[in-house]
C-alpha positions as CSV (number, residue, x, y, z in Angstrom):
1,X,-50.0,48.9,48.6
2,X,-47.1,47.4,50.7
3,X,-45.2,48.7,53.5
4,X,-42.2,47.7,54.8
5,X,-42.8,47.5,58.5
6,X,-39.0,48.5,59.6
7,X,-39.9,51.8,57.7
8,X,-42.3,54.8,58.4
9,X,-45.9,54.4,55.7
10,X,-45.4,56.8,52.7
11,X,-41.9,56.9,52.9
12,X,-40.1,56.9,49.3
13,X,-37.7,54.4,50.7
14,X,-40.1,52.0,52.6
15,X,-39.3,49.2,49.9
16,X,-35.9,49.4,50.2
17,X,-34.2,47.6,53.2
18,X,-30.8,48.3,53.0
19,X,-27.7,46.3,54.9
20,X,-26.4,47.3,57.9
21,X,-23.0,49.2,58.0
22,X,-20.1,47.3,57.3
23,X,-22.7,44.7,55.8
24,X,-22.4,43.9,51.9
25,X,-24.7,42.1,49.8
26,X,-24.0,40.2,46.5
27,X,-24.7,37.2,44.5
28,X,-23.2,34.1,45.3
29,X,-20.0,33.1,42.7
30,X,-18.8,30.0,42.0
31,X,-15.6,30.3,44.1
32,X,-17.9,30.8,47.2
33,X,-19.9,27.2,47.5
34,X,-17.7,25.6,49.7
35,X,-17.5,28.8,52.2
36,X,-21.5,29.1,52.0
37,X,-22.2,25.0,52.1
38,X,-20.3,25.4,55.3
39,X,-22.3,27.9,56.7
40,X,-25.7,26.2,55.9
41,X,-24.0,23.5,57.1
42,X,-23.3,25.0,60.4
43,X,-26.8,26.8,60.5
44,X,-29.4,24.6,59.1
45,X,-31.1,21.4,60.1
46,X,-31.0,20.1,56.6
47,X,-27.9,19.1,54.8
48,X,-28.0,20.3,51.1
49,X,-26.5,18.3,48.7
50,X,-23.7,20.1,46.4
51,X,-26.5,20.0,43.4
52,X,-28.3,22.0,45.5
53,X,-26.0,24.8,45.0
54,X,-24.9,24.5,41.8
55,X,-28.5,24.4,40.5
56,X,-28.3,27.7,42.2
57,X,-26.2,29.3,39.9
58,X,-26.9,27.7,37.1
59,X,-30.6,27.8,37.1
60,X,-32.2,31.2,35.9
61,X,-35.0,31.2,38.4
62,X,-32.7,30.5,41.3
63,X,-30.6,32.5,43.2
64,X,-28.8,32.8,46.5
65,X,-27.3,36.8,47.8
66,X,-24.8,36.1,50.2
67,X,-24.4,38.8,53.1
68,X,-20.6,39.7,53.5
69,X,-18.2,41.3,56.5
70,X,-14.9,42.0,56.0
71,X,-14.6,39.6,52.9
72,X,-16.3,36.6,55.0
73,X,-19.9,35.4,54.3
74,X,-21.9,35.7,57.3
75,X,-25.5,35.3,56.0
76,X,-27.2,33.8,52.6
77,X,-30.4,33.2,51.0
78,X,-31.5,31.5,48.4
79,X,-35.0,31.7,46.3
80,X,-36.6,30.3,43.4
81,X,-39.4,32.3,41.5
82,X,-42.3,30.6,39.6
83,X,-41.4,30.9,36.0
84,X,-45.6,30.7,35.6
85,X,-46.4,33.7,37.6
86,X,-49.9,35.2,38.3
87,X,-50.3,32.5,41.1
88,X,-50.8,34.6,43.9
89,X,-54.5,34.0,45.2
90,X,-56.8,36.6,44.7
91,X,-57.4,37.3,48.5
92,X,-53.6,38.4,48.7
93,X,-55.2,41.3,46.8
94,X,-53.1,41.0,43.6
95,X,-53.5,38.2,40.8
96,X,-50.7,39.5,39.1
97,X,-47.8,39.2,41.8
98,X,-44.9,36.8,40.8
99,X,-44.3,33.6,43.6
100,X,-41.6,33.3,45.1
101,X,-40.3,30.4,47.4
102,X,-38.0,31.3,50.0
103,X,-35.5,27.9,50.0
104,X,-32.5,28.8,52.7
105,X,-32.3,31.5,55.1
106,X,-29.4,32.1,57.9
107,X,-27.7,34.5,59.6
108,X,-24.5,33.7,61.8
109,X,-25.8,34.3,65.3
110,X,-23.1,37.1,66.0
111,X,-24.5,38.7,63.5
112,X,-28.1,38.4,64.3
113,X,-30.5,41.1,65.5
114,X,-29.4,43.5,63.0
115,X,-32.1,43.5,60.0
116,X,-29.7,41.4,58.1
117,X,-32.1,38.3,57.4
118,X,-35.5,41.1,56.4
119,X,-33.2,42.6,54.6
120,X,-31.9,39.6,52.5
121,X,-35.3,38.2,51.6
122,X,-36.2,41.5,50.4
123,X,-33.1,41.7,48.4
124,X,-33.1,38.2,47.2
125,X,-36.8,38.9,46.3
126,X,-36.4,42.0,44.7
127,X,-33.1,40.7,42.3
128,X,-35.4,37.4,41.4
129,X,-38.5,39.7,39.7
130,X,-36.0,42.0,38.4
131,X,-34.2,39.9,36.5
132,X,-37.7,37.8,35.5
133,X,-39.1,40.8,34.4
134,X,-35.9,41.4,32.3
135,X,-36.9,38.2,30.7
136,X,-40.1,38.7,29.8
137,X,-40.7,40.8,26.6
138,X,-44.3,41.4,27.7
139,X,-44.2,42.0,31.5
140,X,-46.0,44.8,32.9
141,X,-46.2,46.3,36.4
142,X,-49.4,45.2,38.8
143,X,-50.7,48.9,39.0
144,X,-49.5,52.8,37.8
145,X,-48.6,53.3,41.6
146,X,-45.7,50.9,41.2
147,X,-44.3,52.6,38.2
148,X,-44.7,55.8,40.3
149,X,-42.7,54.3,43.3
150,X,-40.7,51.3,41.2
151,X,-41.7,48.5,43.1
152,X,-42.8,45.4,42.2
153,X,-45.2,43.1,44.5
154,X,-44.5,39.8,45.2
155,X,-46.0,36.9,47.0
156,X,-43.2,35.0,49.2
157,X,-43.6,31.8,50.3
158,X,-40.9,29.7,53.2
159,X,-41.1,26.5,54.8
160,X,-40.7,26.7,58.8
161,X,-40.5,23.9,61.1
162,X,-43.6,23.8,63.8
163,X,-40.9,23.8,66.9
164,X,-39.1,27.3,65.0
165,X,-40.8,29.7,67.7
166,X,-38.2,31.9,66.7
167,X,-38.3,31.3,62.8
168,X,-41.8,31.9,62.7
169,X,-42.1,35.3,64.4
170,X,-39.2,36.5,62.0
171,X,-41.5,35.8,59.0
172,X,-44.8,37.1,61.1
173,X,-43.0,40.5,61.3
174,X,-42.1,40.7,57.4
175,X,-46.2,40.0,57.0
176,X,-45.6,36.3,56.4
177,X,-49.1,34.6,57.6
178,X,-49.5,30.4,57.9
179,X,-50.4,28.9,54.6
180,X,-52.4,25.3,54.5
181,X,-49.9,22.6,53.7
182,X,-51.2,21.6,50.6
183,X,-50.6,24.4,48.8
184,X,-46.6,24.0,49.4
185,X,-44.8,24.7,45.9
186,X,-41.1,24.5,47.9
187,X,-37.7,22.7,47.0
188,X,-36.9,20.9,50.6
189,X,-34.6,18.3,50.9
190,X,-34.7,16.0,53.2
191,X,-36.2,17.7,56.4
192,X,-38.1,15.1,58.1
193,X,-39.9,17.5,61.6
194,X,-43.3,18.6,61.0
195,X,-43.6,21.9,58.7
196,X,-45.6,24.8,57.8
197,X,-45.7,27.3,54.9
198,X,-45.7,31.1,55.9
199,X,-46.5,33.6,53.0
200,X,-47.3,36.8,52.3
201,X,-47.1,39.6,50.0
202,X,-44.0,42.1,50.0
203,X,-42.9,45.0,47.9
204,X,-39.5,45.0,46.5
């Protein structure tokens, strides 16, 4: 079983991280690329080309949730989930959990410190094997205590920059542990510092 360490263990609602107040979360449209290729833009060290994006929407097995305040987007992220599945290893305790790679991640720093970026990958996460599972005429969940509680578990995957002190104690605090570097399976474009792969297993 997973816990979501920003909620008390055996709670109903441990596997649901909701938004802060005033925060709204919702896929990103069309209309919005040029607001949210600004703002990873602004953010990031990489600059995504607008294929990037559009392969976001266009793509079923990507996605990017955009976190919104007072009709202006503040946060994103964006996620890809292996369309083979069953890829997890079996030390992560579950052969069965879907992969999914965690592509962009940012939070306008006024807006940081407030469980906005946790609460995104989980939601980002959580929409990707939902709608997979919508897709697949045969899927099952990994164990009858999910379809007690409704979650699914997934194994998360995000490339971090070696000099991201910061980055990579966000992901060690969602249970995100250093990967080997060979067993990257990520979309990056065109970062050129030194990188590592954080994953770990999460219930959405």
């Amino acid at each position: 079983m997973c816990v979501n360490p920003a909620s008390p263990a055996g709670s109903d609602s441990e596997h649901i991280i909701p938004p802060p107040p005033g925060i709204h979360f919702r896929v990103m449209k069309a209309a919005d690329i040029p607001e949210v290729r600004t703002l990873h833009a602004s953010l990031l060290p990489v600059q995504y080309p607008l294929t990037f994006f559009i392969q976001l929407l266009l793509q079923p097995r990507y996605l990017c949730v955009l976190a919104t305040h007072e009709d202006s987007v503040i946060a994103f992220a964006s996620a890809a989930i292996d369309p083979s599945h069953g890829t997890a290893r079996p030390e992560r305790g579950n052969s069965s959990s879907a992969r999914i790679s965690l592509l962009t991640l940012g939070v306008q720093p006024i807006h940081r410190r407030q469980g906005i970026g946790r609460a995104l990958v989980h939601d980002v996460a959580r929409r990707l094997r939902a709608s997979s599972c919508r897709n697949e005429s045969q899927s099952e969940p990994s164990s009858a205590e999910d379809v007690r509680h409704g979650y699914s578990t997934v194994l998360v995957q995000a490339e971090v920059a070696h000099s991201n002190t910061a980055g990579k104690f966000f992901y060690s605090r969602l249970g995100m542990d250093a990967e080997p570097r060979s067993e990257c399976h990520m979309l990056q474009v065109g970062l050129k510092t030194p990188t590592c792969i954080v994953a770990g297993l999460l219930c959405v």
